[in-house]
LUMGU-348158 format. One record per residue: x, z negated, y of N, C-alpha, C, O in turn; residue in one letter. Coordinates in steps of 0.2 Angstrom, whole numbers. Each point is the difference from the previous one (the first is absolute). Example, Ala and Ser with C-alpha at 12.3 -4.5 7.8 and 13.67 -1.06 7.14 Angstrom:
# LUMGU-348158
((66,-39,-28),(-4,0,6),(4,0,6),(5,-3,-1),"A"),
((-7,7,6),(4,-1,6),(-4,-3,5),(3,-1,6),"S"),
//
This chain:
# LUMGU-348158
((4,0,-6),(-4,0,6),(4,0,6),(5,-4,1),"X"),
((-7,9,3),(3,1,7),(0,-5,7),(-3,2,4),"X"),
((7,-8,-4),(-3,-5,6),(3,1,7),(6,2,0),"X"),
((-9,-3,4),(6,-1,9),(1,-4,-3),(-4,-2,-4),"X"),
((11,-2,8),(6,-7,-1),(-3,-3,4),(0,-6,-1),"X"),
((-5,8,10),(-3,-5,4),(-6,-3,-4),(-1,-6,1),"X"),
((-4,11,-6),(-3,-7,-2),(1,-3,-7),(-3,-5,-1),"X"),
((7,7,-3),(2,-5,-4),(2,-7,4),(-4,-4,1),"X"),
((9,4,1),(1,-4,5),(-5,-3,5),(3,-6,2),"X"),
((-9,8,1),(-3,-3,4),(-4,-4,-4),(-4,-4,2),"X"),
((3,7,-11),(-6,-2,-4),(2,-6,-1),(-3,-6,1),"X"),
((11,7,-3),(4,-7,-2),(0,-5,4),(-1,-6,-2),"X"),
((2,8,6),(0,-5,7),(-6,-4,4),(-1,-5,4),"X"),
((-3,10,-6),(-10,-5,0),(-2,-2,-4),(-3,-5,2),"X"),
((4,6,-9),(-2,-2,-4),(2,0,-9),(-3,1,-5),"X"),
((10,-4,4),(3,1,-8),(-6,2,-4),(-1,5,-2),"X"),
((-3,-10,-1),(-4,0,-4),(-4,8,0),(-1,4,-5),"X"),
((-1,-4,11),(-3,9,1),(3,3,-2),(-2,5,-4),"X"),
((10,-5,6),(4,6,-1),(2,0,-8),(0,5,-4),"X"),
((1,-12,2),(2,3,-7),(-6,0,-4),(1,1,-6),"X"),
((-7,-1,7),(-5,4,-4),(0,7,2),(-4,2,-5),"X"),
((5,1,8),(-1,6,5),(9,4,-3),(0,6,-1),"X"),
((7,-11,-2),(3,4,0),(6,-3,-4),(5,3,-2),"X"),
((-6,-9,-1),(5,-3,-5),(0,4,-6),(-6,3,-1),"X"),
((11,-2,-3),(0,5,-6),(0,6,0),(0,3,-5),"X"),
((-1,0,11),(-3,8,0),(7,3,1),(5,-4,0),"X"),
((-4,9,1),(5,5,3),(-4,3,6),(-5,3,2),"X"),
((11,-4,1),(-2,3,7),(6,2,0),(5,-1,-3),"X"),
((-6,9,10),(5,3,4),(-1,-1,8),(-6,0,3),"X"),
((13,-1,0),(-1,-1,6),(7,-1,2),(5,-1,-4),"X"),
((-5,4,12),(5,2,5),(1,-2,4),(-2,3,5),"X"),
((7,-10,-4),(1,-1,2),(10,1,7),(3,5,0),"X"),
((-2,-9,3),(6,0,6),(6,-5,-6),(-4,-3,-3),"X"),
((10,3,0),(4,-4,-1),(3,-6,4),(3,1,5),"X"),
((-4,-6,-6),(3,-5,4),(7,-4,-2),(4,-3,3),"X"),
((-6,3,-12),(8,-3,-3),(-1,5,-8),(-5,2,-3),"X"),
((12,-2,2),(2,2,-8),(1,-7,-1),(1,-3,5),"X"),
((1,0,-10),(1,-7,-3),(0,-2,-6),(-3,4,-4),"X"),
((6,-10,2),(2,-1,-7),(-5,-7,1),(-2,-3,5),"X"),
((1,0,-14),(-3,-5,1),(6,-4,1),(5,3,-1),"X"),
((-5,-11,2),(5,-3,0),(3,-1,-7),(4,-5,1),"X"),
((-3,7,-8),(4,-1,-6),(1,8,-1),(3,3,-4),"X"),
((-5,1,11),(2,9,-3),(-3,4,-5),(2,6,-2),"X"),
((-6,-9,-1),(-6,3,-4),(-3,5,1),(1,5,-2),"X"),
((-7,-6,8),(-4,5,0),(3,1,8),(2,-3,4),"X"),
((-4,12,-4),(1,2,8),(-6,0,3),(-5,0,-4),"X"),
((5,1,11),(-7,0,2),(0,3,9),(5,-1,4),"X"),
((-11,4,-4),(0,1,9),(-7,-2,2),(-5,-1,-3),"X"),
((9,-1,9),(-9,-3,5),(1,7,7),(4,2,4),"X"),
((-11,0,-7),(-2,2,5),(-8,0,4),(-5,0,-3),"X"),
((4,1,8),(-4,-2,6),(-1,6,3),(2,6,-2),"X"),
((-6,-7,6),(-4,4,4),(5,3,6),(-2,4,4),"X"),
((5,-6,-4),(6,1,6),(0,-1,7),(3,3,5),"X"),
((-7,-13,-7),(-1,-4,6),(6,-5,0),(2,-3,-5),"X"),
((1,2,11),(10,-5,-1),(-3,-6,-2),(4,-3,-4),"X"),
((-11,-1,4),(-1,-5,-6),(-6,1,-2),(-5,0,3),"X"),
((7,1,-10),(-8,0,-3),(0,-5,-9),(3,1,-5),"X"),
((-8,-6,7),(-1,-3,-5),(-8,1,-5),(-4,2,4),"X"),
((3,-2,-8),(4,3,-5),(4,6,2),(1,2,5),"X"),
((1,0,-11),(5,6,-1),(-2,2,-7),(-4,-3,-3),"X"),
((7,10,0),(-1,1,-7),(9,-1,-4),(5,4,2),"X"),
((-5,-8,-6),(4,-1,-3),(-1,4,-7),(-4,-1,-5),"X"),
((9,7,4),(-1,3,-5),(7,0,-4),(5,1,3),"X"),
((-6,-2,-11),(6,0,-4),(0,5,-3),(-5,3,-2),"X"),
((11,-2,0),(2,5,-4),(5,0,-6),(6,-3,1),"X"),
((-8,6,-6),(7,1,-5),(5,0,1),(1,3,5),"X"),
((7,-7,-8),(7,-1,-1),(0,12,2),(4,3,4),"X"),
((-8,0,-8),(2,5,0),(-1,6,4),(1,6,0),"X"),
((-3,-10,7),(-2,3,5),(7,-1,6),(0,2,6),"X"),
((4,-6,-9),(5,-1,6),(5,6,5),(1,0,6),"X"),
((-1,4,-11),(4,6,6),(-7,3,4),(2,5,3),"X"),
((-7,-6,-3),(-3,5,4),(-2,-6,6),(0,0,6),"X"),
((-2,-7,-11),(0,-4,6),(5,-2,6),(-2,-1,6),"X"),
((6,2,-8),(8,0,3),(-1,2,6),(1,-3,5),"X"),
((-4,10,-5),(-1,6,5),(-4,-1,5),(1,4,5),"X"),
((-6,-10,-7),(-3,0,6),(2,-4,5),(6,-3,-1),"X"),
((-10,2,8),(3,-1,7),(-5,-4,4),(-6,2,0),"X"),
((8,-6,3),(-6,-2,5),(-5,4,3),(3,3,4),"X"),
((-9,-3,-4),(-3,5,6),(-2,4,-6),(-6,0,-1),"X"),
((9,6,-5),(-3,2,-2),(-9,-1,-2),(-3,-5,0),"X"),
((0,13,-1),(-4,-3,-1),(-1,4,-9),(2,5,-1),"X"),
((-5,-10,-4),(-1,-2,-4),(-7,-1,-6),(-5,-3,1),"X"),
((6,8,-6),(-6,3,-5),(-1,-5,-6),(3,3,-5),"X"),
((-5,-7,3),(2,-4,-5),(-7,1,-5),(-5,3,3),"X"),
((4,-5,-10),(-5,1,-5),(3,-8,-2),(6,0,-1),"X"),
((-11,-6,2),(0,-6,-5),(-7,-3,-1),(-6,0,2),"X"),
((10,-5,-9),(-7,-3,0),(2,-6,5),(6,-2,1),"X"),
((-14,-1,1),(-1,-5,6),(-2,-7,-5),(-4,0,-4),"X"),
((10,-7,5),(2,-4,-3),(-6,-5,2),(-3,-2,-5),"X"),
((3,0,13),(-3,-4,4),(4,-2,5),(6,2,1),"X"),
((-9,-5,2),(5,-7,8),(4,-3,-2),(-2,-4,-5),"X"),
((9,3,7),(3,-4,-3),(4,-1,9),(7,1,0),"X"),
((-8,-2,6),(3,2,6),(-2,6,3),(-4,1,5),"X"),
((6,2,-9),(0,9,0),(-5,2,-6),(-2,-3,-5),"X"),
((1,11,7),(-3,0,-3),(3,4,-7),(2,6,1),"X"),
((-3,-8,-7),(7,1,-7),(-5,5,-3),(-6,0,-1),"X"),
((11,7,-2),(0,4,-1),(5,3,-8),(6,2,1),"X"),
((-8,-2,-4),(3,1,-5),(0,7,-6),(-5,3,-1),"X"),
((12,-1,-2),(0,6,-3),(-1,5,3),(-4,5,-2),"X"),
((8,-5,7),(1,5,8),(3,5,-2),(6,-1,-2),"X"),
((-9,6,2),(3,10,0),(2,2,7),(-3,-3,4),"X"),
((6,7,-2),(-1,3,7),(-2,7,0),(4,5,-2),"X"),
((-10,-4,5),(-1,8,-1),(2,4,7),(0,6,0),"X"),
//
C-alpha cells in the first residue's frame, strides 16, 4: 500500500492506537527526505530515519534494513530524497519500520 510519510506520521502522532490498526503489520511504500544512515548501538542492524523534510520533526520513520544492503546504503546522503518498501512495526519514538527494500 502506497502512504504519504506526512500522514503516517500525523496518524502516529494523534493517535498510536488508530494508526496501528489502520497500519501495523501491513507493508507500505513511501517517500520520504534522509535525515541519518545509522547503525544500531552493538552494529547489528542498519537503519535510516527519514522525515518529511522539516529541521525537527518528531516522530520520524525509522526504517531498518538487511546486513546486505550496506554498500548501497553507504551511498546515501543527507537531503536525499528516498523510496523505501517495509513492513510497519509500530511507535517506538519513531515511527519503526522493518524489512526495508529501496525501490
Amino acid at each position: 500500500m502506497h502512504v504519504n510519510i506526512r500522514k503516517i506520521l500525523r496518524d502516529y502522532d494523534n493517535n498510536e492506537v488508530g494508526a496501528d490498526n489502520a497500519y501495523k503489520g501491513k507493508v507500505v511504500q513511501l517517500t520520504g527526505v534522509v535525515r541519518e544512515v545509522k547503525k544500531d548501538l552493538f552494529g547489528h542492524q542498519i537503519f535510516v530515519i527519514l522525515g518529511t523534510g522539516k529541521l525537527f520533526e518528531i516522530p520520524a520513520i525509522q526504517a531498518f534494513f538487511d546486513k546486505s544492503m550496506t554498500d548501497e546504503l553507504g551511498r546515501l546522503s543527507k537531503g536525499m530524497r528516498l523510496t523505501v518498501v517495509c513492513r510497519v512495526k509500530g511507535l517506538l519514538m519513531n515511527v519503526l519500520l522493518e524489512n526495508c527494500s529501496i525501490r
